[in-house]
KOLMARLO-994720 format. One line per field, with one value per residue (C-alpha): residue number from 0; x, y, z; residue in one letter. Coordinates in steps of 0.1 Angstrom, whole numbers. Each point is the difference from the previous one (the first is absolute). Layout:
resi (NUM/...)
x (X/...)
y (Y/...)
z (Z/...)
resn (a/...)
***
This chain:
resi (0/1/2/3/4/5/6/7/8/9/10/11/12/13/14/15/16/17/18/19/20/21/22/23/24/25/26/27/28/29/30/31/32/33/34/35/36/37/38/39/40/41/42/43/44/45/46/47/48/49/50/51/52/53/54/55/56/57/58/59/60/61/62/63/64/65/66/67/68/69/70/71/72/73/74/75/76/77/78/79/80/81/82/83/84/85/86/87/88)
x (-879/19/-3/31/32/10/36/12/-16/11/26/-12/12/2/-34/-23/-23/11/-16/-29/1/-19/30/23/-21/-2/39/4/-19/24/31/30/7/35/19/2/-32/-17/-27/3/-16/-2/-13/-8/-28/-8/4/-1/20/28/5/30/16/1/-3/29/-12/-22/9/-31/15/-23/2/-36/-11/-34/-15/-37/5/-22/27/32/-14/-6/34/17/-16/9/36/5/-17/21/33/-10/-12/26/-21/-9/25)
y (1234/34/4/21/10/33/3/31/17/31/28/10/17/-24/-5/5/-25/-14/6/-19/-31/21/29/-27/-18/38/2/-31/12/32/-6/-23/-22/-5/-28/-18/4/-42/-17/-34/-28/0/-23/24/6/-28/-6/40/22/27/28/24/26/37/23/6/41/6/-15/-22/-29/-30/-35/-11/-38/-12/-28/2/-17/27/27/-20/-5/35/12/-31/17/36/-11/-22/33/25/-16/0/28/26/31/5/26)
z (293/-6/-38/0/26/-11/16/-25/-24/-5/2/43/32/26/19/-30/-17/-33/-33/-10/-25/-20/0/-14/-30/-8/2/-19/-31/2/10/-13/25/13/-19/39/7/1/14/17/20/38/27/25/2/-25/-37/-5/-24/18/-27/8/-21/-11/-31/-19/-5/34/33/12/19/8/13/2/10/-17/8/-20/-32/-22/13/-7/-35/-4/12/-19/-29/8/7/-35/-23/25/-15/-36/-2/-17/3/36/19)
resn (x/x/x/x/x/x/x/x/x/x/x/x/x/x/x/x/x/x/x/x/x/x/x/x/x/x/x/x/x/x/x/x/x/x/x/x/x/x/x/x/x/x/x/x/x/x/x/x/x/x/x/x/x/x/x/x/x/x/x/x/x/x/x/x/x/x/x/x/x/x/x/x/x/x/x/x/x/x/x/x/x/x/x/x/x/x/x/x/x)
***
């Protein structure tokens, strides 16, 4: 199984491969995210996580599916501190 569907990530040209997951836990720790930004369940594939949203200072726009349990915990986690946190840009 795919352990993640990377349909966005990433302010690109048309044609060019998104940025890694790795590009976006390091955005996350950076960045305010955008008050819309969410995470929620989907069934397709199966039982994964769909993450969408933006940065409310630097465009980065991603809608990401994960389906391996270890990365929709981390991301979860990265999400919940993202919001909280008051002193990221």
């Amino acid at each position: 199984m795919v352990a993640a569907i990377i349909i966005s990530n990433g302010s690109r040209f048309a044609g060019e491969q998104p940025a890694s997951l790795e590009k976006l836990e390091d955005m996350l720790k950076t960045y305010s995210l955008e008050e819309w930004s969410c995470t929620r369940k989907t069934t397709r594939p199966s039982n994964g996580l769909e993450i969408i949203g933006n940065f409310k200072h630097y465009s980065h726009v991603f809608d990401i599916i994960l389906t391996e349990p270890k990365l929709i915990n981390k991301f979860r986690k990265l999400i919940y501190r993202n919001k909280r946190d008051t002193t990221l840009a």
